[in-house]
C-alpha positions as CSV (number, residue, x, y, z in Angstrom):
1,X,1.5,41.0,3.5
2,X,-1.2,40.6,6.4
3,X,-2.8,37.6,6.9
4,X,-6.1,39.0,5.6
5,X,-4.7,40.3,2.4
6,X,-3.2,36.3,2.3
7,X,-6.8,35.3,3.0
8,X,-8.4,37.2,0.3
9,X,-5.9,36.2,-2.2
10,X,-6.4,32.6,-1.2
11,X,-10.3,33.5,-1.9
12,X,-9.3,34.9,-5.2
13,X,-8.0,31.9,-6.4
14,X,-10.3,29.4,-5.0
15,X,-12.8,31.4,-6.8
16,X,-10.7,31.0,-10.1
17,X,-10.4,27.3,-9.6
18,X,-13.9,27.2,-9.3
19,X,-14.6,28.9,-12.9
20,X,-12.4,26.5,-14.4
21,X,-14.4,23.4,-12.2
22,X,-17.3,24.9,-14.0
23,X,-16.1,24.8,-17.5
24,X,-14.5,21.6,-17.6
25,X,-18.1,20.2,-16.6
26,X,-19.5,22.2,-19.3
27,X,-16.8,19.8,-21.6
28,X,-17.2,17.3,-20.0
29,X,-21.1,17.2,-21.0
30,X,-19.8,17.3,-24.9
31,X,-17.0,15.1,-25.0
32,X,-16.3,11.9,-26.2
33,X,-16.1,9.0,-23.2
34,X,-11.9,9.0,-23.3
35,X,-12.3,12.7,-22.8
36,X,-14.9,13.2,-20.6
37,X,-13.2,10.2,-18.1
38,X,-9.7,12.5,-18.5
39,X,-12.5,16.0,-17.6
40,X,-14.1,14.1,-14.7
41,X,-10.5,13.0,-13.2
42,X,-9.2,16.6,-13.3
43,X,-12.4,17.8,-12.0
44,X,-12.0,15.7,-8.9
45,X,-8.5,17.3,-8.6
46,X,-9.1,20.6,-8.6
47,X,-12.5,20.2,-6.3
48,X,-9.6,19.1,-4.3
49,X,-7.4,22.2,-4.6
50,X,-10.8,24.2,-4.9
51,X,-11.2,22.8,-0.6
52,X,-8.2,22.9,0.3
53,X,-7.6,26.5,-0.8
54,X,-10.9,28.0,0.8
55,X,-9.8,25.9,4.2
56,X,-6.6,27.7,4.2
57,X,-8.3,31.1,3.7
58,X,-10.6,30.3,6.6
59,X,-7.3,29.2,8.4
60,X,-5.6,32.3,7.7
61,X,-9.1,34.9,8.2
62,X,-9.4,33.3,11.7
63,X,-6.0,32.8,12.8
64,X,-5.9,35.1,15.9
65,X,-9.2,34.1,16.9
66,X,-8.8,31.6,19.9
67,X,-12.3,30.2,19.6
68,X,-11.9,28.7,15.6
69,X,-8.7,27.1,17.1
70,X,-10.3,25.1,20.0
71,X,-13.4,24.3,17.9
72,X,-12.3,24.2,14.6
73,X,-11.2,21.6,12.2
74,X,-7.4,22.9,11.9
75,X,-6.1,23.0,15.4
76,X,-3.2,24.6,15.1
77,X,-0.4,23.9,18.1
């Protein structure tokens, strides 16, 4: 597997987490306050994964490029 086709899969799935972001909000807005607090605590989480994944698909879509390296956020060594 290329590092693209790793990219795009990463992308894939950050999309994915970001449906589900979407409709634990949408419960969130109906549920009771023990609920909602458990909602909004694994909304945070997954915003979380939800960066961390699209980072590592940038990471991954720009490795060979020497410029994102030098100026980027992920320097890698």
């Amino acid at each position: 597997m290329t590092l693209l086709r790793m990219a795009a899969s990463y992308r894939h799935s950050a999309d994915l987490i970001r449906v589900r972001i979407i409709a634990l909000k949408d419960a969130a807005k109906t549920a009771g306050p023990a609920e909602k607090s458990q909602l909004e605590q694994r909304i945070r989480d997954l915003n979380i994964l939800y960066r961390e994944t699209r980072e590592t698909a940038l990471v991954l879509e720009r490795y060979y490029d020497r410029r994102y390296h030098a100026h980027g956020r992920r320097k890698l060594s």
